[in-house]
ZAVO-823808 format. One record per residue: x, y, z of N, C-alpha, C in turn; residue in three letters. Coordinates in steps of 0.02 Angstrom, whole numbers, plus 50000, padded with zeros to 5 digits. Layout:
% residues N
XYZXYZXYZALA ...
This chain:
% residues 221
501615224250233501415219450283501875219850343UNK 501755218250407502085217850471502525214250451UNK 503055215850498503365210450495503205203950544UNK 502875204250592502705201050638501975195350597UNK 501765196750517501355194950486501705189650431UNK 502255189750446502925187150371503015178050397UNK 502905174350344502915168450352503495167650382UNK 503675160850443504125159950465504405152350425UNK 505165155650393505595148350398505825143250423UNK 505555136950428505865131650451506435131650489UNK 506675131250534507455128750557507645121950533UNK 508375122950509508575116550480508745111750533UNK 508825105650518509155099050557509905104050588UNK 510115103550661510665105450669511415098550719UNK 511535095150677511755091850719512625092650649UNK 512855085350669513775084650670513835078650683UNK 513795072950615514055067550651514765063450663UNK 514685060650721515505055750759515635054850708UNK 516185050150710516555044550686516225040350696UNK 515855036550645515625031150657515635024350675UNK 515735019050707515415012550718514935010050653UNK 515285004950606515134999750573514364996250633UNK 513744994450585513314988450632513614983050613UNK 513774979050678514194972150670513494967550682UNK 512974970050692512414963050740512174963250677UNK 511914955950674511404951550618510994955250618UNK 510354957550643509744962450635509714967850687UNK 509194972850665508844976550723508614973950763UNK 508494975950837508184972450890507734976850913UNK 506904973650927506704977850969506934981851036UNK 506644988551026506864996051092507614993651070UNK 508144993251014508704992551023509025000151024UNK 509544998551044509915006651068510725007251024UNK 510515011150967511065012050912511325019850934UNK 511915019650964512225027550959512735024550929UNK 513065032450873513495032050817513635026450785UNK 513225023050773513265018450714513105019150663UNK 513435015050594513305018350520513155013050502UNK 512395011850476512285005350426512265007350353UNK 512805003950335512945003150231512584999350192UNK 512224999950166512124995750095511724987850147UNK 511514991250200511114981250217510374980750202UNK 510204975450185509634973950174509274973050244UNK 508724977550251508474978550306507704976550307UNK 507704973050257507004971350245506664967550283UNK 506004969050306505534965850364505724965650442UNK 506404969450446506814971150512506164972750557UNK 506054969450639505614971350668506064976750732UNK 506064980650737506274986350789505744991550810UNK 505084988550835504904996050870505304997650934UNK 505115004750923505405007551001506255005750989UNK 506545006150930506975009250920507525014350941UNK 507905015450950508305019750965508905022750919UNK 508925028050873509355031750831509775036850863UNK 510165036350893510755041350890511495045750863UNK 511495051250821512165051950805512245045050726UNK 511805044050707511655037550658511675039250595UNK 511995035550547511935038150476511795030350440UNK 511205029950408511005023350349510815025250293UNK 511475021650234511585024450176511605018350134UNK 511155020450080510775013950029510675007150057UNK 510265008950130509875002750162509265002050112UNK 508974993250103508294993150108507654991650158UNK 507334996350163507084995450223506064991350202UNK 506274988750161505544987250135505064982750190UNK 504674984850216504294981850256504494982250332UNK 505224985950346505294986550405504924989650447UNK 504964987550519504334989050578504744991650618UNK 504594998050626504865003550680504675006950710UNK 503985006150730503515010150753503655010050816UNK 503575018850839503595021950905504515022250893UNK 504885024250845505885022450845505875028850870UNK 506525030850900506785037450902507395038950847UNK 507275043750816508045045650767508215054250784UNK 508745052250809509085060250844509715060150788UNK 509675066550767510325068750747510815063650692UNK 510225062550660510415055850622510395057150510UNK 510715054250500510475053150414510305048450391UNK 509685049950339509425045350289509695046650236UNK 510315040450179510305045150139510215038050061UNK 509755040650031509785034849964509585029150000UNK 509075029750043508645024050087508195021050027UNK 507885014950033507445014049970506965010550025UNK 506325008650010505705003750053505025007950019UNK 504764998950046504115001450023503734995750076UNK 503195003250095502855000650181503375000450233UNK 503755004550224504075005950302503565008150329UNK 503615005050425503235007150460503455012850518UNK 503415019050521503935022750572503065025950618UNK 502685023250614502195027550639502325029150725UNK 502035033550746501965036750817502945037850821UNK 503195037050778503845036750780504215047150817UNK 504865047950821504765052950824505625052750800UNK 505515059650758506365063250714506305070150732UNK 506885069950763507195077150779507965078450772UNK 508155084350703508585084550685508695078850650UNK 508475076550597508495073350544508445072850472UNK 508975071950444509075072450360509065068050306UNK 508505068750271508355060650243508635063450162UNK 509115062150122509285064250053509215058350000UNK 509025061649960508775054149890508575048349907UNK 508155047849942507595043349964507235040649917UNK 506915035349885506755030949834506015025949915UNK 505635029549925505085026349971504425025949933UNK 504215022049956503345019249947503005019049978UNK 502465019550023501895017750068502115020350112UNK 502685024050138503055024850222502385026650264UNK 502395022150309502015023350368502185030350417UNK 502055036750433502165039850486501855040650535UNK 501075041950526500485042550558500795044650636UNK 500485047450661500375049850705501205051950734UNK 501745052450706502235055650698502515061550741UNK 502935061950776503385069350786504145070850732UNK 503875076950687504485077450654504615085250663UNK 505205083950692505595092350710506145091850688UNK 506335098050657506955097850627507325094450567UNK 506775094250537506895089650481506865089350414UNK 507245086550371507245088850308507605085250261UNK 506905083750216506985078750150507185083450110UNK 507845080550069507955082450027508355078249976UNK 507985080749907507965075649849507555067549837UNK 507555065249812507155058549799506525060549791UNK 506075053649780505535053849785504985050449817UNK 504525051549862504015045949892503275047349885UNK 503185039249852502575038549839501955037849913UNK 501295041949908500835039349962501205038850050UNK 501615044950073501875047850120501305046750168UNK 501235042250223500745041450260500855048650318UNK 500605054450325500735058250412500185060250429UNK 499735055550435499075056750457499175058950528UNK 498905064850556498795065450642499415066950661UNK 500225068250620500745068850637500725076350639UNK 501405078150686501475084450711502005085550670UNK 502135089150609502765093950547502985100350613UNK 503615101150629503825106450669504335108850635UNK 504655112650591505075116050568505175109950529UNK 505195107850473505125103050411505045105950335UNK 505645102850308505645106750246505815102750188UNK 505375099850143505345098350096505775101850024UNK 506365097549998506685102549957506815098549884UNK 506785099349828506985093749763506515089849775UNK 506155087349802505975080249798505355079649762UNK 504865073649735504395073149721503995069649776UNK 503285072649795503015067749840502125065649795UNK 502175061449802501565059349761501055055849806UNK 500495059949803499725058149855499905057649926UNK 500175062149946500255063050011499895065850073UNK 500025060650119499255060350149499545065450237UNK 499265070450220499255076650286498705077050323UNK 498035070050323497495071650352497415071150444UNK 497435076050459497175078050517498015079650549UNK 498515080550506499145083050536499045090750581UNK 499645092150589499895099050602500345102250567UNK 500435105550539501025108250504501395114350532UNK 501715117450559501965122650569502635122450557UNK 502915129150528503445132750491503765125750445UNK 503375125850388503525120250335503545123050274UNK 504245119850240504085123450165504385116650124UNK 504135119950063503985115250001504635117749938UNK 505275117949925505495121149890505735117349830UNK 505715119249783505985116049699505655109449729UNK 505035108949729504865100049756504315099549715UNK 503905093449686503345093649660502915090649714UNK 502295092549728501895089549773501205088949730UNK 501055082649728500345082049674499955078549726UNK 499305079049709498755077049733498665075749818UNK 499085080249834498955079349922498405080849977UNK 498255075450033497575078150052497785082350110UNK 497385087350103497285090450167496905089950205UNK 496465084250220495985082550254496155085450330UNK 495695090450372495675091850432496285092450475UNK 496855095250418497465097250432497545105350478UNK 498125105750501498025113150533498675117050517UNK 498835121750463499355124250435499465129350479UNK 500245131750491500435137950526501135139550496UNK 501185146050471501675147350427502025140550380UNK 501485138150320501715134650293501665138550237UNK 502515135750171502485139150119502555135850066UNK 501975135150033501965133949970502275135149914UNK 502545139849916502675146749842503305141649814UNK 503675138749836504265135649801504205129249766UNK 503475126949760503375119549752503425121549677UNK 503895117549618503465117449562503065114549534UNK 502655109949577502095107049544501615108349619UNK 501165110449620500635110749697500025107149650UNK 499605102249685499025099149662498615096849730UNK 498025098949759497705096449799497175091249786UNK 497295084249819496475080449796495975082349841UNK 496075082649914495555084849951495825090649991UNK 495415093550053495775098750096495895104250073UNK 495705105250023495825114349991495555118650031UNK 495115117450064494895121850115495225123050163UNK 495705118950200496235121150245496825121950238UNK 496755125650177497555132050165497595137850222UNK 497175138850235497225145250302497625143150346UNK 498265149250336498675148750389499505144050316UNK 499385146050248500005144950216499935149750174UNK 500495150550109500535155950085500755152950014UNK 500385154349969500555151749902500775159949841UNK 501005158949799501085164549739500275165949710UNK 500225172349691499715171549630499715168249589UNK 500125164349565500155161349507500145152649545UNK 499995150749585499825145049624498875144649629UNK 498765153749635498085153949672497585153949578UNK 498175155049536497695155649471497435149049469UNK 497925144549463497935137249448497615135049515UNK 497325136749560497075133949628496375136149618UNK 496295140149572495495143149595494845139849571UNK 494995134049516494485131749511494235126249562UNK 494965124149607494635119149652494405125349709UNK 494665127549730494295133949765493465135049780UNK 493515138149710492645137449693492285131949714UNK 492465125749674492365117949710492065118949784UNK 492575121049814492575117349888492085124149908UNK 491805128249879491415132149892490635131949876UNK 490665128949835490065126049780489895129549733UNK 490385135649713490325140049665490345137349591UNK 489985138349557490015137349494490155141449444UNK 490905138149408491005143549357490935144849286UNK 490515148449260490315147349166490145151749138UNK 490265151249073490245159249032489755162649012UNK 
């Protein structure tokens, strides 16, 4: 094969963070503007902050359950041992961002910019990135369960030592995305728009009866 034909790898998150700044304020504030600040261990639950601002930021075993952040910016920032369920980050946008042992539920992304970014470890249930743009994003350890990619973008995304079950691909658009490292791959819908990722034979054995499916082929002895 070309080489000019060879799946392309993700670029990782590239940032370095300050010395941090403790958050001294009672809550998030809407459009608030956080450079190098480190939130520890706060309960962040139902926090309203859209239009957000993340800079140089690290939040480690926050709960963010029900927090509203839609349209936030997070530059150059860490997630790490975050827990929530129904965070809202939609139209949100992460660049250069590292989310590690994450414990999420329902996370809102929808309509999303994520560049440079990369979960690694934990697990999240029902990953909302409907209509979101994946730009160099790399899924690594983690489990993601029913994860919703309908009408995303994906380009240069990979899946490694991660389980991904029942994810839709509904009217998604893949470009050098790689499958081959997931150890669990399961599609509920969207099997038809794998064109444009790259799975093992041994992905496409276990893939072929939905295959057929989405073809209307019928298979019997």
């Amino acid at each position: 094969m070309a080489q000019r034909d060879a799946v392309k790898a993700p670029r990782p998150p590239n940032f370095t963070l300050p010395v941090l700044s403790p958050f001294g304020e009672e809550r998030l504030e809407p459009e608030g503007d956080y450079d190098g600040v480190e939130f520890s261990g706060l309960d962040l639950t139902g926090a309203a902050a859209p239009g957000a601002h993340f800079l140089d930021c690290a939040l480690r075993r926050c709960v963010l359950d029900e927090a509203g952040m839609k349209r936030a910016r997070l530059a150059d920032t860490l997630l790490e041992e975050v827990r929530g369920v129904g965070t809202a980050l939609s139209e949100a946008q992460l660049r250069d961002v590292e989310i590690r042992d994450a414990r999420l539920g329902g996370i809102q992304l929808g309509g999303a910019a994520l560049t440079r970014v990369r979960f690694q470890g934990g697990k999240i249930d029902y990953l909302n990135l409907r209509q979101a743009r994946l730009t160099d994003v790399t899924f690594s350890g983690c489990v993601l369960v029913e994860p919703d990619f309908g009408g995303a973008r994906l380009e240069r995304v990979s899946f490694e030592a991660c389980e991904l079950r029942e994810a839709d691909l509904t009217s998604a658009t893949l470009q050098h995305t790689d499958f081959r490292g997931a150890a669990h791959l399961s599609f509920a819908r969207g099997i038809d728009r794998l064109a444009g990722a790259v799975i093992t034979p041994t992905q496409l054995l276990d893939l072929a009866p939905h295959f057929a499916a989405s073809m209307g082929v019928r298979v019997e002895d």
